[in-house]
BADOFI-26714 format. One line per 3 residues: their letters; for each residue x, y, z of C-alpha. Coordinates in steps of 0.05 Angstrom, whole numbers, plus 5000, padded with zeros to 4 digits. Example, Ala and Ser with C-alpha at 12.3 -4.5 7.8 and 13.67 -1.06 7.14 Angstrom:
REM BADOFI-26714
AS	5246,4910,5156 ~ 5273,4979,5143
END
This chain:
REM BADOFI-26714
XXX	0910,8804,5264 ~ 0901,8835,5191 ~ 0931,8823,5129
XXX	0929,8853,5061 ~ 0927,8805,4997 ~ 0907,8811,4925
XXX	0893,8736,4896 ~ 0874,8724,4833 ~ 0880,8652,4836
XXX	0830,8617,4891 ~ 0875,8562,4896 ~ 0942,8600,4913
XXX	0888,8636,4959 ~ 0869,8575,4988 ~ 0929,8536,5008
XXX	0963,8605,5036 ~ 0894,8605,5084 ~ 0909,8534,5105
XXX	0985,8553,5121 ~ 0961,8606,5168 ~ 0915,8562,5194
XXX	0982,8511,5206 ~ 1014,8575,5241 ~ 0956,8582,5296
XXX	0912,8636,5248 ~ 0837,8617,5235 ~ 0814,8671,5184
XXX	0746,8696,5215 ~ 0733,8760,5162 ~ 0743,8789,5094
XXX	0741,8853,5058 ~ 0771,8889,4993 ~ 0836,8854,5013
XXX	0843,8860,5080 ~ 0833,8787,5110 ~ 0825,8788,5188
XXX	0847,8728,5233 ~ 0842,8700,5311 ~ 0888,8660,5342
XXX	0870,8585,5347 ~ 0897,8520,5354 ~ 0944,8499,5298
XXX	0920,8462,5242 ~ 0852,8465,5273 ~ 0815,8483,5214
XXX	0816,8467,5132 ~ 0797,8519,5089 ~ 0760,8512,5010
XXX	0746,8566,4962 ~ 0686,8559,4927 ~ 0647,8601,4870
XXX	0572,8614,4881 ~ 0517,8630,4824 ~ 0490,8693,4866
XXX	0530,8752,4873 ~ 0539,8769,4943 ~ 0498,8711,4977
XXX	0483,8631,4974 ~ 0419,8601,4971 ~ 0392,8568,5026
XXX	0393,8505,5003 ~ 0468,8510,5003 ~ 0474,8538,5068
XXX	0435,8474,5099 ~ 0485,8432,5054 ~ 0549,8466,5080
XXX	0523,8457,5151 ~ 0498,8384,5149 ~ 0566,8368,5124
XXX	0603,8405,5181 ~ 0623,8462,5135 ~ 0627,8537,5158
XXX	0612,8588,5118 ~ 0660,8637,5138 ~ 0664,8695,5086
XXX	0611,8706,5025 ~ 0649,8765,4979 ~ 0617,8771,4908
XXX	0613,8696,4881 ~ 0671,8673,4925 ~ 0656,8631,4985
XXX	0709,8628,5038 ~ 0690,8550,5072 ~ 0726,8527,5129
XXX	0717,8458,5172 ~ 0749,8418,5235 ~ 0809,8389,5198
XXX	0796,8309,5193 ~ 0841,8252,5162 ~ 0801,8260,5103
XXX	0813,8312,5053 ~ 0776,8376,5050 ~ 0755,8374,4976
XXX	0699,8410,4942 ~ 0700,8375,4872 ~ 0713,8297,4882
XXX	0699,8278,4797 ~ 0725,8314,4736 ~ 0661,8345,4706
XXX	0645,8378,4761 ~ 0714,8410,4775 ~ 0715,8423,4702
XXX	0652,8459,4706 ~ 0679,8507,4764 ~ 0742,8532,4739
XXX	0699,8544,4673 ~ 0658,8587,4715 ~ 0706,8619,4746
XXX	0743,8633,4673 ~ 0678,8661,4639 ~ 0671,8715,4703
XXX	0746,8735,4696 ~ 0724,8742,4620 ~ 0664,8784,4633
XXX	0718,8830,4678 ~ 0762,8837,4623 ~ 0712,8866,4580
XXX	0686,8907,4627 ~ 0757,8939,4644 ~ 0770,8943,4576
XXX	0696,8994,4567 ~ 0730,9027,4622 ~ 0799,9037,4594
XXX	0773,9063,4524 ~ 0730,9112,4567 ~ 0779,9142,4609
XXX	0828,9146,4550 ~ 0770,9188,4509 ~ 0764,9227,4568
XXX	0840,9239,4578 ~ 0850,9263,4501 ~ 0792,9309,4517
XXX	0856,9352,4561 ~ 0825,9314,4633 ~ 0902,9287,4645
XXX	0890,9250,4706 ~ 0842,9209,4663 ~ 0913,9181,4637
XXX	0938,9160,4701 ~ 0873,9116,4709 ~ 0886,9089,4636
XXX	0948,9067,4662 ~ 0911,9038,4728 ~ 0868,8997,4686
XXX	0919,8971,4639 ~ 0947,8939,4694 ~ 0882,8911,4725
XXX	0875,8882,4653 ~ 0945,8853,4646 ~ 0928,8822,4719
XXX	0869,8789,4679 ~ 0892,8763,4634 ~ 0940,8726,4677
XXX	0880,8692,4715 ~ 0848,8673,4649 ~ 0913,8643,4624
XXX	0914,8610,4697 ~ 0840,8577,4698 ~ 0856,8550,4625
XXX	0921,8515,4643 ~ 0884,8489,4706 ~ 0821,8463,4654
XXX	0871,8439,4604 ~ 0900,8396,4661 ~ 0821,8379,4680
XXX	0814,8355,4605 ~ 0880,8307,4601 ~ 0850,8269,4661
XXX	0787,8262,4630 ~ 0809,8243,4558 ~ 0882,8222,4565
XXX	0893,8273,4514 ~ 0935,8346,4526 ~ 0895,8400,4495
XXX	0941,8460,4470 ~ 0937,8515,4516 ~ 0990,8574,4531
XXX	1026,8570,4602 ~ 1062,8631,4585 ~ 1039,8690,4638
XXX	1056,8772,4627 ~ 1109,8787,4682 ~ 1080,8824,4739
XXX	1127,8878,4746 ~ 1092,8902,4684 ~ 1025,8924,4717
XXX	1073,8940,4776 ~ 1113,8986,4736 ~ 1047,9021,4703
XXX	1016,9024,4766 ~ 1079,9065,4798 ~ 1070,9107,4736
XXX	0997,9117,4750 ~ 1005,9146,4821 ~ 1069,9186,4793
XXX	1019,9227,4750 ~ 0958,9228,4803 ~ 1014,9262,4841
XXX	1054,9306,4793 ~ 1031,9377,4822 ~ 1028,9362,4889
XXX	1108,9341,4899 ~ 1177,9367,4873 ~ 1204,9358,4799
XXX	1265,9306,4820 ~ 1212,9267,4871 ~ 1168,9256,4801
XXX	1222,9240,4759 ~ 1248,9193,4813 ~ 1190,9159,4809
XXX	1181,9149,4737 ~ 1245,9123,4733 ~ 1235,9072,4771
XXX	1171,9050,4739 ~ 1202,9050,4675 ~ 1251,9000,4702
XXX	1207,8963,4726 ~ 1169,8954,4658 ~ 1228,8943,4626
XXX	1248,8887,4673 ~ 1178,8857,4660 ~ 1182,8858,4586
XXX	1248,8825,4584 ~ 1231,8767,4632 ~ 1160,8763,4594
XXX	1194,8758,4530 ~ 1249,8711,4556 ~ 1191,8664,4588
XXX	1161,8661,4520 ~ 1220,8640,4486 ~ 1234,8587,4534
END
């Protein structure tokens, strides 16, 4: 069986791999989204997300821990590493102490970072290129703006989840901002986007239908982003 997922957040990705491991689905394979499973016994296997130092590959000395501790590596994509073991009475963690869990999800942070400003290069560039009279270069503006509102999200994410880190370690809260951009935005732009990739190629009302309904759609998000701010 396949499925398609976008995560953004490697723990939501995480315990949703565990559920389908509770169904009878042992994810064996990953790529650009599409996550493949085989059938198994249910609840035979726990799964762990980890983040690696080397882009697209662990170091051996790693790969001898993971398997002296009964640990599989099942998928390597980028810095993630997909992890999966026999499911025990003990729990499957990664990061037992504070510092060291700290020192992940600050990892993980400074990469979505480094995306952001790389989308962002890439926005600015496309948008040059689209005033230059290239308009599909405006449909991926609008592509990338919602990649980068998608961002932002996960870097609002990791800093709640270190700000969380931090009160355990000092019994102090640290000010952070919980307050997320409502995903029908980049939803909305991304409808928008396609609408324009495909402008010449299908009737007048079919585009206009369309745009309609991603300008709901960002509507919708600004009002329930706005409204989860004031709240």
């Amino acid at each position: 069986m396949t499925k398609f997922k976008l995560y953004f957040d490697k723990d939501e990705e995480t315990k949703w791999l565990n559920q389908m491991s509770q169904e009878g689905w042992a994810m064996t394979g990953f790529f650009m989204g599409f996550y493949s499973f085989g059938k198994c016994e249910p609840g035979k296997y726990e799964y762990q997300i980890d983040f690696g130092d080397r882009f697209g590959t662990v170091s051996n000395e790693y790969r001898e821990f993971m398997r002296e501790s009964d640990i599989e590596i099942v998928q390597n994509w980028g810095f993630w590493i997909i992890l999966r073991r026999v499911a025990s009475d003990q729990p499957f963690e990664l990061y037992t102490d504070v510092d060291s869990a700290l020192e992940h999800y600050k990892k993980i942070r400074n990469m979505f970072k480094v995306c952001f400003i790389v989308e962002l290069l890439c926005t600015l560039f496309e948008l040059v290129a689209a005033t230059q009279g290239f308009y599909i270069g405006y449909a991926f503006v609008l592509l990338l703006i919602a990649l980068l509102i998608v961002l932002i999200n996960a870097i609002t994410k990791q800093n709640e989840t270190i700000a969380l880190l931090e009160e355990r370690k000092t019994g102090i809260r640290p000010e952070y901002s919980r307050k997320n951009i409502s995903m029908l935005i980049p939803c909305g732009l991304l409808v928008n986007g396609c609408a324009l990739m495909i402008q010449e190629s299908v009737s007048a009302p079919i585009r206009n239908t369309v745009q309609i309904v991603a300008i709901v759609l960002m509507l919708a998000g600004l009002y329930l982003t706005f409204k989860n701010r004031k709240e």
